[in-house]
N, C-alpha and C positions, 0 to 999 in steps of 0.2 A: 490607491494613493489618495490621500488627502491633502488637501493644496490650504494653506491662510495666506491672506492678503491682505497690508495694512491698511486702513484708507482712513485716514482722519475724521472725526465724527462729523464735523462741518459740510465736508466734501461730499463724505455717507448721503447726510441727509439732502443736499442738493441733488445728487444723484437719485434717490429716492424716489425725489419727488415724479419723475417721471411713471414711477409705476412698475409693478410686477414683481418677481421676485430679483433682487439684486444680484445674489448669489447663481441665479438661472442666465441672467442675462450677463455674467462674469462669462459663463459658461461657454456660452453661446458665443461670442466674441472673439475668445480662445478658441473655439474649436473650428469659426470662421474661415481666422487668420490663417491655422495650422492646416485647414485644408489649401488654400487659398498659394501658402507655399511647397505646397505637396507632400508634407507632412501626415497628412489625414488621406485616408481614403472614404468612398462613399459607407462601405461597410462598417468604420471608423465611425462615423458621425452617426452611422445607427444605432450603433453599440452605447458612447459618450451620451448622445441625448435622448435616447429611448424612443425612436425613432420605427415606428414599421412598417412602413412603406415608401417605396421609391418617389414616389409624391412628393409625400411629407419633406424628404431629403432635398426633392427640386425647392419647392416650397420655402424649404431653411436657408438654401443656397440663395433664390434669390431674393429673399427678407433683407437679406446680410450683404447681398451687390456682391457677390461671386458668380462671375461670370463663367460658364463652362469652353473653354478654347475650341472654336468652331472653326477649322480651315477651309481655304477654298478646296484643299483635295478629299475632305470630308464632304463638302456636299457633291463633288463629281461622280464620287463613289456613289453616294445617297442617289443621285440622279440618275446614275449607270443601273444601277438596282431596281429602279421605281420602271425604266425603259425596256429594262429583259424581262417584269413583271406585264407590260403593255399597260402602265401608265403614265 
């Protein structure tokens, strides 16, 4: 699918000014969001930004301040596991 989005030539070029491709960083922002409301999955974001490796993916996530939801019963488990290993 192809997406246009209008953005007034003024705007454009403020926008611009910051750098990179505009059209990449439309991208990026979009595919943020849509993870962000769990719209996207990780395999999602690898696919949309061309993405190959699970780094790169942490990397985008945290570029963009998407936080991954870490619970307290996430790290009990993490810790349950780290102690039956004897660490």
């Amino acid at each position: 699918m192809n997406l246009t989005v209008e953005i007034p030539d003024d705007v454009a070029t403020r926008m611009s000014v910051a750098g990179g491709d505009l059209s990449r960083r439309a991208l990026e922002a979009l595919a943020a969001e849509e993870y962000r409301c769990g719209r996207l999955t990780k395999p999602d974001l690898r696919r949309l930004l061309g993405l190959r490796t699970s780094d790169q993916i942490d990397t985008f996530l945290k570029e963009h301040e998407v936080w991954i939801d870490y619970t307290l019963a996430d790290l009990e488990r993490e810790r349950a596991g780290l102690s039956r290993l004897g660490l």
